[in-house]
N, C-alpha and C positions, 0 to 999 in steps of 0.2 A: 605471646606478645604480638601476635599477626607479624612476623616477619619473616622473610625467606632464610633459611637456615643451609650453606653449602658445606657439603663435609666430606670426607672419605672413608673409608673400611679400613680396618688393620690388616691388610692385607700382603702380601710382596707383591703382587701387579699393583700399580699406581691404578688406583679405582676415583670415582666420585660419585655426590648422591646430590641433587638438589630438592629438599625440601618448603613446596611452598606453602604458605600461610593453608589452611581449613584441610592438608593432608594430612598422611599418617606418621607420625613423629618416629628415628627406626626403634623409641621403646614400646611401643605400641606394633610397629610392623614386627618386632622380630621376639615383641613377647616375653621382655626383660623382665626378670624377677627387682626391677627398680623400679617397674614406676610406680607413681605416688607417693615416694620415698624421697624425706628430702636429702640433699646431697651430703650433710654433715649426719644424717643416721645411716648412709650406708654400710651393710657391715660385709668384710673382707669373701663372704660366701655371695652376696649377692654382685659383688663385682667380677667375682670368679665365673659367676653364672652367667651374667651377661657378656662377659670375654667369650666363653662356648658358645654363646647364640650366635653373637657375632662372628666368629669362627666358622661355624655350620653354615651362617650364609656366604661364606665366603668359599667354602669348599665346595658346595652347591653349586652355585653360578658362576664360577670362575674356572678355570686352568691353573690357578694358583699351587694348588698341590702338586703339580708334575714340575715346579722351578724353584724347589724348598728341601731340605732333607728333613723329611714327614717324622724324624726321631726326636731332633731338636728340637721343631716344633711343636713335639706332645711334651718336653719337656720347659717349652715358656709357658703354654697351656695349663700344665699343672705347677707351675709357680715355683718348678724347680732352676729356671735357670730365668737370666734378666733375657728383656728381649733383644735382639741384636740389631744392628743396624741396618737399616733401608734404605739410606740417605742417597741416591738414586730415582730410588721407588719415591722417595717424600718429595723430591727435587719439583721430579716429572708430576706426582700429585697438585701441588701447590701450584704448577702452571695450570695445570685443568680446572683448580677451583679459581685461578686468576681468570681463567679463560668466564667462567662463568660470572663473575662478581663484571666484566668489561658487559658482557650482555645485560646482563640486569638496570646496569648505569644509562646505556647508550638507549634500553627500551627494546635490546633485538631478541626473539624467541629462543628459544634455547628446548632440544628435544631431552635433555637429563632431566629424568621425573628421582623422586624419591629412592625410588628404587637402584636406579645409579646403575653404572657399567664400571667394565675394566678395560685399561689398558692393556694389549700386552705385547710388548718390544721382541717378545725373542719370536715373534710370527707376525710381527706386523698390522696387529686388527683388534678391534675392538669387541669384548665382547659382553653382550648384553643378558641379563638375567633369563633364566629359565622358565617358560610359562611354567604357570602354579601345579596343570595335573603332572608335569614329566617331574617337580621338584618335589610335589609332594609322592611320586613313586622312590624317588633315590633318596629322599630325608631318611629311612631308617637305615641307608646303606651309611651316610654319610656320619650319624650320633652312634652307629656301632663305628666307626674307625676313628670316632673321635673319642668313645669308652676306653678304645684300646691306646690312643696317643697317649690320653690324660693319664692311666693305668686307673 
């Protein structure tokens, strides 16, 4: 619809992404087995599927994995347990997508590209996405520990 889209990862670090109009939507960036599916045919595999894509980018480009017990989360991942609570992590999200929706109003630039960063509080800093050759050498490190979460 040409409109800027701000959003976050499911992450545990408070992350965000801002999507502006003529970029890459993240089912298109991260390769979703949804796209051009509409939202009442999706079926419970292809939501499964893009919860691991999503996941894998999050374990790529973040620290998230060393402030999470990596067991529980293979077992929200494989749909064996609900997810648990962030409310923290969502707090502090929700201020960083408010921080963004204030710039976009007032006309001030803003450096969050689609691709989005993390928060992260137990170190103090922000940290930004992996260029593509160091993510694309650790993606099979990353989809084997995520083989092994999901079982």
């Amino acid at each position: 619809m040409g409109k800027t889209v701000i959003d976050a990862y499911a992450a545990p670090l408070p992350s965000i992404y801002v999507t502006r109009p003529g970029r890459p939507m993240p089912e298109e960036r991260l390769a979703y087995p949804t796209l051009a599916t509409a939202p009442e045919a999706l079926t419970p595999d292809q939501r499964a599927e893009a919860f691991l894509r999503e996941a894998e980018y999050v374990m790529l480009h973040s620290s998230s994995r060393h402030h999470i017990d990596l067991a529980l989360a293979g077992e929200v991942a494989a749909g064996k347990r609900s997810r648990m609570s962030f409310a923290p992590m969502v707090v502090t999200t929700g201020m960083l997508m408010a921080y963004e929706v204030a710039a976009i109003v007032t006309g001030q630039n803003s450096a969050t590209t689609e691709r989005g960063w993390f928060f992260n509080p137990m170190r103090g800093r922000v940290e930004h996405p992996r260029n593509p050759v160091s993510a694309a050498l650790l993606r099979p490190l990353v989809r084997r520990a995520l083989q092994r979460m999901t079982g």
